[in-house]
DRENTORRO-484970 format. One record per residue (C-alpha): residue number from 1; residue in one letter; x, y, z. Coordinates in nm, 3 decimals, always signed. Example, Ala and Ser with C-alpha at 12.3 -4.5 7.8 and 13.67 -1.06 7.14 Angstrom:
<rs>
R num residuo      xx      yy      zz
R   1       a  +1.230  -0.450  +0.780
R   2       s  +1.367  -0.106  +0.714
</rs>
This chain:
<rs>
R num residuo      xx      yy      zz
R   1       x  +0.000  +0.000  +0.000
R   2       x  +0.136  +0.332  -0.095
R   3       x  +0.155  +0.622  +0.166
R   4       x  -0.028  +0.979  +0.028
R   5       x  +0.240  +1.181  -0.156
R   6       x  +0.317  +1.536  -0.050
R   7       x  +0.518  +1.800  -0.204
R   8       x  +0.773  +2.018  -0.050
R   9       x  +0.614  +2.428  +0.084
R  10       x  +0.974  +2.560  +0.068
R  11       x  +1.307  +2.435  +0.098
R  12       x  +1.543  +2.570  +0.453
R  13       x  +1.903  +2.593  +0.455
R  14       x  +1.997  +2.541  +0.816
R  15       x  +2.382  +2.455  +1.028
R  16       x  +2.393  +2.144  +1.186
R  17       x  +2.647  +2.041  +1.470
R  18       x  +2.686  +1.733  +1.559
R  19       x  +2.916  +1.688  +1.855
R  20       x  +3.067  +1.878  +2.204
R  21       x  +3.205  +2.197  +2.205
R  22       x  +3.589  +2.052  +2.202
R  23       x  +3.482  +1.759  +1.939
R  24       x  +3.216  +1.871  +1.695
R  25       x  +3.124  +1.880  +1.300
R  26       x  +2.932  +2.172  +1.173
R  27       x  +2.779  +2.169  +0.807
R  28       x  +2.467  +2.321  +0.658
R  29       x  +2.211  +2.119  +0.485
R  30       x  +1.889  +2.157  +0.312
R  31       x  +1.606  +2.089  +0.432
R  32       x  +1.267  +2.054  +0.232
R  33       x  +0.968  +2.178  +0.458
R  34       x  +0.608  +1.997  +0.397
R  35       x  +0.233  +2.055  +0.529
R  36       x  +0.162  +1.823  +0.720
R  37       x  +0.205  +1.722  +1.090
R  38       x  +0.444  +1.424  +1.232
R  39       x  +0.607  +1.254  +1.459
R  40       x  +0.939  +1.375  +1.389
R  41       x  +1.113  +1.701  +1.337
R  42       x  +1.330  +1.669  +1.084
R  43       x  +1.406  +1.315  +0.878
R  44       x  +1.816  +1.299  +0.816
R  45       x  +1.884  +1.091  +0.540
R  46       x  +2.179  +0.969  +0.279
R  47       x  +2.240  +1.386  +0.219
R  48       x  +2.292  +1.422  +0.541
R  49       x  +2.513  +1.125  +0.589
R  50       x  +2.788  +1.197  +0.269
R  51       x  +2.801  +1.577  +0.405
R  52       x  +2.878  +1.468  +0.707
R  53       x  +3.114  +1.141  +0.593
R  54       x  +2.872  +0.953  +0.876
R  55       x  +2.845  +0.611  +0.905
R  56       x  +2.460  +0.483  +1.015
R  57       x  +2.420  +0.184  +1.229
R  58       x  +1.988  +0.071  +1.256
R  59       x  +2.080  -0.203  +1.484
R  60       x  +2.282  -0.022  +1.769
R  61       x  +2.113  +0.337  +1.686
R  62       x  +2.405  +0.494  +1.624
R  63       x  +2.560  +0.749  +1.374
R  64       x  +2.934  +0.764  +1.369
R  65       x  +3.152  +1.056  +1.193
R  66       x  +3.438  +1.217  +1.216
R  67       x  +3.583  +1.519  +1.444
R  68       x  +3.842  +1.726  +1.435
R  69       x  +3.906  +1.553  +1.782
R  70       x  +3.825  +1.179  +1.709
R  71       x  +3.509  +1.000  +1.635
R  72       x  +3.182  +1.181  +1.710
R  73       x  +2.924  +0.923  +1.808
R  74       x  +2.538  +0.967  +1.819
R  75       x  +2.336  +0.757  +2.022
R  76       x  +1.983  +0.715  +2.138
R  77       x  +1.766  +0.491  +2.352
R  78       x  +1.563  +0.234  +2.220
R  79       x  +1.269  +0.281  +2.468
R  80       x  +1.265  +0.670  +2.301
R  81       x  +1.250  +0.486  +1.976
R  82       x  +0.987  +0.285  +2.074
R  83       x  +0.810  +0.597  +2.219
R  84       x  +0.885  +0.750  +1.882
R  85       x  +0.703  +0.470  +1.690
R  86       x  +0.357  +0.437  +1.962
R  87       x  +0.323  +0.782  +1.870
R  88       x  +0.330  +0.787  +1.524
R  89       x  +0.088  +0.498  +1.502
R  90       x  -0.140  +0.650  +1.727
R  91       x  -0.109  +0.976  +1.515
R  92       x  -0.192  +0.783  +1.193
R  93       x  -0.496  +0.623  +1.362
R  94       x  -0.618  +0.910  +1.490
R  95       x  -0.644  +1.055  +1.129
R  96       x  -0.722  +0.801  +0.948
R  97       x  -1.056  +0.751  +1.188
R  98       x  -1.093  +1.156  +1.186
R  99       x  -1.096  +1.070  +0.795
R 100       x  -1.344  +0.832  +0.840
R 101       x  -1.594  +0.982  +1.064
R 102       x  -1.577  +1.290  +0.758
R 103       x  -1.673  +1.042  +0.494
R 104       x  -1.927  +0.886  +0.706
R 105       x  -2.082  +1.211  +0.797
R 106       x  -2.103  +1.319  +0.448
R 107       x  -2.301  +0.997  +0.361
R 108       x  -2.552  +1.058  +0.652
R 109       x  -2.619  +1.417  +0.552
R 110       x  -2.634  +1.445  +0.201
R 111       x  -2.952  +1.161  +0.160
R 112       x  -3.124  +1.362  +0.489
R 113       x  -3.083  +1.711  +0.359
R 114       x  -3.234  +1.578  -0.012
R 115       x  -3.489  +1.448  +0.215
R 116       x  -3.564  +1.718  +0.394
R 117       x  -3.585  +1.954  +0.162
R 118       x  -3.825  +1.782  -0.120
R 119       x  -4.050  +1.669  +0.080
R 120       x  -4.131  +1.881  +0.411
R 121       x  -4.455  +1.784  +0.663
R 122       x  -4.418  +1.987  +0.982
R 123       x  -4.618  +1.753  +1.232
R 124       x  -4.857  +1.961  +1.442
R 125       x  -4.793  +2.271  +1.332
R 126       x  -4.997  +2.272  +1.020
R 127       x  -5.286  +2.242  +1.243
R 128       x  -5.191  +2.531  +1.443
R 129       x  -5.076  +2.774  +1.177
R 130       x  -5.237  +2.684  +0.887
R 131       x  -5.166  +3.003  +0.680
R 132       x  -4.803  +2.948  +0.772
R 133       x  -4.556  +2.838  +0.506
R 134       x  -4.189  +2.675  +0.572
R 135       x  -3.958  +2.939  +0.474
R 136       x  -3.598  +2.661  +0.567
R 137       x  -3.494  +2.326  +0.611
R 138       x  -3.182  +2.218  +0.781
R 139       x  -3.124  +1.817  +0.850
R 140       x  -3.093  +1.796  +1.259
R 141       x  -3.002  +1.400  +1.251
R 142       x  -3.030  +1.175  +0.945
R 143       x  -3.423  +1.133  +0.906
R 144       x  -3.507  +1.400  +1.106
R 145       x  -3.577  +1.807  +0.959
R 146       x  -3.604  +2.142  +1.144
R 147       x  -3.864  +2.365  +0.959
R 148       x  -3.839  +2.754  +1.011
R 149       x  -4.237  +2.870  +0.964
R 150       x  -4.286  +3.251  +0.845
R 151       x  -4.641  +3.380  +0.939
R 152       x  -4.854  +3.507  +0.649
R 153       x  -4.872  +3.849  +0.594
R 154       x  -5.109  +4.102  +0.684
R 155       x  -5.432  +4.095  +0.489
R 156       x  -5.495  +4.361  +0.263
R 157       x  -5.744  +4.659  +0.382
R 158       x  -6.108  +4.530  +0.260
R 159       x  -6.002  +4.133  +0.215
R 160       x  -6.274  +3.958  +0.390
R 161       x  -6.182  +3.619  +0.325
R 162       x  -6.097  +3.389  +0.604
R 163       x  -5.730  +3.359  +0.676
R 164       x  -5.736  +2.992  +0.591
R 165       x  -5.860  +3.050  +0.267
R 166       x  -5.597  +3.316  +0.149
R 167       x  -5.313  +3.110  -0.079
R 168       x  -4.948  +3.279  +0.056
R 169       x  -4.754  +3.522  -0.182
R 170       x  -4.444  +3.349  -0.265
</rs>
């Protein structure tokens, strides 16, 4: 399965020192800058390594290079590693079920808004306002429709019709 691609906002020239202050190695690299959240802050990969002459080791964690002092060595912990890698899965998760709840969501309201809005009956109240007329529609809950009534307007002086027999001016 293929990840979802990305491309780079801007591209960051930054100095990088690896090291202590009587043995260190200080180079600037570039650094491509992207959209999107993660677990890491910056990814250092083979352009890193042949700037730096470093030598990567996965199994122990470490990345050797050279000092003007001796060998520079960076380490780190494989519990933080592991910490690392919970997070990131639980980041991923996280979206991909924020993702979908979206889609879901979008299924539920589309069919109840195209409900809603061909075919409105406003229990009860036609009985109470009968010269009343649904002026919006909004879905509530899938199935369900809130009606906004507008009361008729005034009659005209010297209508003497009966309110319920007036048809509403659109």
């Amino acid at each position: 399965m293929l990840g979802k691609r990305t491309r780079p906002l801007e591209r960051i020239d930054l100095p990088i020192c690896f090291g202590t202050p009587s043995n260190y190695h200080k180079e600037v690299l570039t650094f491509e800058v992207v959209g999107f959240k993660g677990t890491y802050h910056v990814i250092l990969g083979r352009p890193c390594y042949a700037k730096f002459m470093a030598i990567p080791n996965y199994t122990y964690l470490k990345l050797k290079m050279s000092g003007p002092n001796g060998v520079i060595t960076v380490e780190s912990m494989y519990k933080h590693v592991y910490d690392c890698d919970v997070e990131c899965i639980e980041y991923v998760e996280a979206l991909v079920e924020a993702e979908t709840l979206i889609v879901n969501l979008d299924r539920l309201v589309a069919p109840a808004v195209a409900r809603s809005t061909s075919a409105v009956e406003p229990i009860g109240l036609t009985a109470r306002f009968p010269d009343a007329r649904v002026s919006s529609v909004s879905a509530s809950a899938p199935g369900r429709a809130i009606a906004s009534l507008e009361a008729p307007s005034p009659p005209p002086p010297g209508d003497a019709r009966p309110l319920a027999n007036r048809v509403p001016s659109p």
